[in-house]
C-alpha positions in Angstrom: 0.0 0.0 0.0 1.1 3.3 -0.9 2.0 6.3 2.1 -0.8 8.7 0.6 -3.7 5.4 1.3 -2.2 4.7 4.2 -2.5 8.5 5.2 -5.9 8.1 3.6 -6.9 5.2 5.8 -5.8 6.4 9.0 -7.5 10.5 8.7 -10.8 8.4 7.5 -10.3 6.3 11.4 -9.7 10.1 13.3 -12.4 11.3 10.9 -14.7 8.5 12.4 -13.4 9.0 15.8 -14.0 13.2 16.0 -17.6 13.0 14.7 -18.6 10.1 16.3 -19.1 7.8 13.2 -18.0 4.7 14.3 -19.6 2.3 12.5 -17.4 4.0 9.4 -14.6 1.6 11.9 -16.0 -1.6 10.5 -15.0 -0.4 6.6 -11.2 0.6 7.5 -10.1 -1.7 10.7 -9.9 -5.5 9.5 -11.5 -8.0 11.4 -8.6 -9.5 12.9 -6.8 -6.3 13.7 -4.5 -6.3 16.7 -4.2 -3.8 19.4 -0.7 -4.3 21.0 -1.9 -1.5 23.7 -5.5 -2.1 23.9 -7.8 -0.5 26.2 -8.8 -2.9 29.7 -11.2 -5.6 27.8 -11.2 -3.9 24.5 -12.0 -6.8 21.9 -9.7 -7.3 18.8 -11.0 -5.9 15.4 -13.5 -3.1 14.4 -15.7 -3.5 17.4 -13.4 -3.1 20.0 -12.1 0.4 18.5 -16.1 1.2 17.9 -16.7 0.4 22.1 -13.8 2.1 23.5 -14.0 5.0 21.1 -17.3 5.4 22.0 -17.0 5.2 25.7 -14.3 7.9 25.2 -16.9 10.2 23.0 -19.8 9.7 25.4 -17.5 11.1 28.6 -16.0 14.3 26.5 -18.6 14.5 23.0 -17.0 17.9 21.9 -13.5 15.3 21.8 -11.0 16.7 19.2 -8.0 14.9 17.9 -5.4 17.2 16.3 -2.7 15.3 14.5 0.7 17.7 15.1 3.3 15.4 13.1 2.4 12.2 10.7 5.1 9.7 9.3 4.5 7.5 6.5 5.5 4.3 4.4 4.5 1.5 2.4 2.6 -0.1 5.2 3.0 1.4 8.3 2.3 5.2 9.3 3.0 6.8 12.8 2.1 10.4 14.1 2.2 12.3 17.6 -1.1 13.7 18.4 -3.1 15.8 20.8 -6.8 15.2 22.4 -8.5 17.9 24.0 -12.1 18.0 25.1 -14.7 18.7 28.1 -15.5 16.0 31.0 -19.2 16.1 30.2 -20.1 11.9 30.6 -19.1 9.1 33.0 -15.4 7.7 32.5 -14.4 4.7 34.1 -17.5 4.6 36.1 -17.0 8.4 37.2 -19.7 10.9 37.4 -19.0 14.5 34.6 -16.4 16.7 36.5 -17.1 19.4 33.8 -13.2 20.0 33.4 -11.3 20.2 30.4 -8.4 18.1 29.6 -5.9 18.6 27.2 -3.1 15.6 26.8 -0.9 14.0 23.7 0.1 10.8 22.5 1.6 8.6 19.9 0.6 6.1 17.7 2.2 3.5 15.1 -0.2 2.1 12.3 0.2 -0.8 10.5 -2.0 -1.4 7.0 -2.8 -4.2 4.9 -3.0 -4.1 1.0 -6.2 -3.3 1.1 -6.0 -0.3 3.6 -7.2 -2.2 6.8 -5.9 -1.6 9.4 -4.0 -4.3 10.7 -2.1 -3.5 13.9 -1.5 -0.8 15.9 0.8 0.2 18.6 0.1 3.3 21.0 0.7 5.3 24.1 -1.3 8.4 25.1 -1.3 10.5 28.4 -4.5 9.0 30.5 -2.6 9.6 33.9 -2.1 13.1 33.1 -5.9 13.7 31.7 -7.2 11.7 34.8 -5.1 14.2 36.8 -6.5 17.2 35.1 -9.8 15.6 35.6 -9.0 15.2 39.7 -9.6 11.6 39.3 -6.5 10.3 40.1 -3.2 11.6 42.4 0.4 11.1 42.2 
């Protein structure tokens, strides 16, 4: 697969994340995808992005995901990112604080030759945004 579909691929996925379209998921992630760093009980494949993206979107629904510096090549594509949003839903069982949080990560990205997404590999600041949120101390 070429960098521009694998680029292609993966702003379709943020696309799907930001406006909440997440059944668009099943069309780009294959069914066997692998999470290396899944979230606790996410499922492999399509509907375990749709269920822990959507958990996310339900606790902060004005989520934005701003992508500040993309890599790509033949199959794999990686990027540093940040998320920023308002604590307006229940997280991990916790009530709406009302805050906003504002945290980065990094992802890697690994496509088939069809433009599924096969693996991915990522790390993002969830200590820090539970901290902004007051939800957790260190």
């Amino acid at each position: 697969m070429s960098q521009q579909k694998n680029i292609a691929a993966q702003t379709a996925f943020g696309e799907a994340v930001i406006t909440g379209n997440l059944d668009a998921l099943d069309e780009i992630v294959a069914p066997d995808s692998i999470d290396h760093d899944p979230a606790p009980g996410q499922v492999p494949g399509a509907e375990g992005y749709k269920a822990m993206f959507g958990e996310l979107r339900a606790a902060f629904p004005d989520l934005n995901v701003e992508v500040e510096h993309l890599v790509a090549t033949d199959d794999e594509l990686a990027f540093a990112y940040s998320i920023t949003g308002t604590h307006l839903g229940s997280l991990m069982g916790k009530p709406a604080t009302g805050k906003k949080v504002s945290y980065r990560g990094m992802q890697i990205s690994r496509f088939d030759s069809d433009g599924k997404l096969v693996e991915r590999w990522g790390s993002s600041d969830e200590l820090g945004m539970l901290r902004q949120l007051g939800l957790a101390e260190v």
